[in-house]
C-alpha positions as CSV (number, residue, x, y, z in Angstrom):
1,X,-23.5,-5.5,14.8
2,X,-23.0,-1.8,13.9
3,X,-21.8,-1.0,17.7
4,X,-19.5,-3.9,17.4
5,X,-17.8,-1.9,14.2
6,X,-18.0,1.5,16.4
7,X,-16.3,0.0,19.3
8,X,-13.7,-1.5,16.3
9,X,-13.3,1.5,14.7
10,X,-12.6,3.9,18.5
11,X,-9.2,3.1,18.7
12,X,-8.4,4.1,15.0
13,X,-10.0,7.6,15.5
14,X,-8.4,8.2,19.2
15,X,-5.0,7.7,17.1
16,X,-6.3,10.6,15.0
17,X,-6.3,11.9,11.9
18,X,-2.9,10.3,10.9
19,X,-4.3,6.9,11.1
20,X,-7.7,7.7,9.5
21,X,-5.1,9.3,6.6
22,X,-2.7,6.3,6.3
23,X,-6.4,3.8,6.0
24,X,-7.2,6.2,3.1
25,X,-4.3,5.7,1.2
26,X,-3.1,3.7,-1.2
27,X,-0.3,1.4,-1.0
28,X,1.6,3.3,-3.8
29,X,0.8,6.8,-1.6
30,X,2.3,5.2,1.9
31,X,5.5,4.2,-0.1
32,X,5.4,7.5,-1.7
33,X,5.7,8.9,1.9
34,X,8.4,6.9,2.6
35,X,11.0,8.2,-0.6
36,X,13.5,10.8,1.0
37,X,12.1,14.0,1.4
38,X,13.9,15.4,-1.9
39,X,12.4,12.9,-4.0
40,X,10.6,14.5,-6.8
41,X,8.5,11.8,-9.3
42,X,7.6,11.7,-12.2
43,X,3.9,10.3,-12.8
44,X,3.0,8.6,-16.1
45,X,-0.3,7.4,-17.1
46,X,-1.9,9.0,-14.1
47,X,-1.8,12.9,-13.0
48,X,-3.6,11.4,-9.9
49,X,-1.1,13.1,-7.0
50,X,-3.4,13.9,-4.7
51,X,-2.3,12.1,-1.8
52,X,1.4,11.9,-2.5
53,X,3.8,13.7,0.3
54,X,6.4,14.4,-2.6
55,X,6.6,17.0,-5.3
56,X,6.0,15.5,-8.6
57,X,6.1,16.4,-11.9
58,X,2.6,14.5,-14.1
59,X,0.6,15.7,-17.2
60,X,-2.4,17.8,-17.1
61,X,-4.4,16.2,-19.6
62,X,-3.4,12.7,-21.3
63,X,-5.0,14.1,-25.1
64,X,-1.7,16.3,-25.4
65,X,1.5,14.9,-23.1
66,X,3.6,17.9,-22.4
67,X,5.8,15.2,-20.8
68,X,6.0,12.4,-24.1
69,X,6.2,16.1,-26.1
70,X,9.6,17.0,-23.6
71,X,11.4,14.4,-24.1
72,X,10.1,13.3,-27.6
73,X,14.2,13.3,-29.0
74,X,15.3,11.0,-26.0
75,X,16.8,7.8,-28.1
76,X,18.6,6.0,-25.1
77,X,17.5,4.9,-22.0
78,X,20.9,6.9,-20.8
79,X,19.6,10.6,-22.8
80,X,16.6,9.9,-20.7
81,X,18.2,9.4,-17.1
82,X,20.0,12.4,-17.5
83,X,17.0,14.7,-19.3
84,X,15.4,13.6,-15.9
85,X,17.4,13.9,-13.4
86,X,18.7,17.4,-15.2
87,X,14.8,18.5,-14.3
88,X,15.0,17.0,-10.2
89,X,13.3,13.6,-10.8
90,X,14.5,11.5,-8.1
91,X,11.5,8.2,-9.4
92,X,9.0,6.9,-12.2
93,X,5.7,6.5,-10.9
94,X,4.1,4.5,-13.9
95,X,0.7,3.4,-14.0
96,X,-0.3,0.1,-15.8
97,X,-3.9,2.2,-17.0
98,X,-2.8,2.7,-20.9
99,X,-4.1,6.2,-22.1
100,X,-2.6,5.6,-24.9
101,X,0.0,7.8,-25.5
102,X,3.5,7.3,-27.3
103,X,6.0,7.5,-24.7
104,X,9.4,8.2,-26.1
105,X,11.6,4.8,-27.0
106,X,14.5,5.9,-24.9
107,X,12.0,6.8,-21.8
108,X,10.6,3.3,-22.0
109,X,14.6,1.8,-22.5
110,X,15.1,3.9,-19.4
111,X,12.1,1.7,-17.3
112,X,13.7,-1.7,-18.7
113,X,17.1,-0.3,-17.5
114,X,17.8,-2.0,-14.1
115,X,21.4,0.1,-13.8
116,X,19.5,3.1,-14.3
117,X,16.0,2.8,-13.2
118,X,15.4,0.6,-10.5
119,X,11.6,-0.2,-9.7
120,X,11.1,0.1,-5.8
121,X,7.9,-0.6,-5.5
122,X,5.1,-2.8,-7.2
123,X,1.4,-2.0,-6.4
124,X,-0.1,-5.6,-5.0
125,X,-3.4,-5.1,-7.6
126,X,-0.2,-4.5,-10.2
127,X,-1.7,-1.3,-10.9
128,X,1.3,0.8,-10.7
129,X,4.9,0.6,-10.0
130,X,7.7,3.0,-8.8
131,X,11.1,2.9,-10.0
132,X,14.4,5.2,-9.0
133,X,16.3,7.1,-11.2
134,X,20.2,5.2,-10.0
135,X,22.1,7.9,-9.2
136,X,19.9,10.8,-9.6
137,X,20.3,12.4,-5.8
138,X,23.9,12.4,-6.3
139,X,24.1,13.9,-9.5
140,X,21.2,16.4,-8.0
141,X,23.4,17.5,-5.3
């Protein structure tokens, strides 16, 4: 049996390290790698951006948010589109894992906001999702 999984896993490794990357990643990472390549996210609940192929914004520590403390006067979901896209985020990287912090009413507007924040992508375990910012590599350029 464990020759059987060698002989299964030769092809993978003659494909090289690409392949052996893309079986390490998560789905949320491979779509990641997929977003233009001027898309910057923003990552909330997670600061976990190892693998991503994209700049991205994310808190250091989840005790203090330096990003719930940045936009704590955002009211609207519209304030916080453009207080985003103002700093270069292209998409919303939220993950479902509560740390509990307060996130700003108009940030969490924004994420219920289909004509500004799309989400693109939806984890399959639901852990995470990724939504655009509508307009933001327009208004970037």
């Amino acid at each position: 049996a464990p020759a059987l999984r060698v002989r299964a896993l030769l092809p993978r490794l003659a494909q090289g390290e690409q392949a052996l990357r893309a079986d390490a990643m998560q789905p949320v990472d491979y779509f990641v790698s997929t977003l233009p390549a001027d898309a910057k996210l923003l990552l909330l609940n997670t600061n976990q951006g190892f693998f991503l192929t994209r700049p991205y914004e994310a808190d250091s520590f989840f005790e203090a948010s330096q990003i719930a403390d940045r936009l704590r006067d955002v009211e609207t979901a519209q304030q916080a589109h453009d207080r985003l896209v103002a700093r270069g985020i292209t998409h919303v990287l939220r993950a479902r894992r509560s740390w509990g912090i307060q996130w700003p009413a108009g940030l969490e507007a924004l994420l219920r906001d289909p004509s500004l924040a799309g989400r693109r992508f939806l984890a399959p375990d639901g852990s995470c999702e990724v939504f655009e910012l509508l307009g933001a590599r327009r208004e970037a350029s």
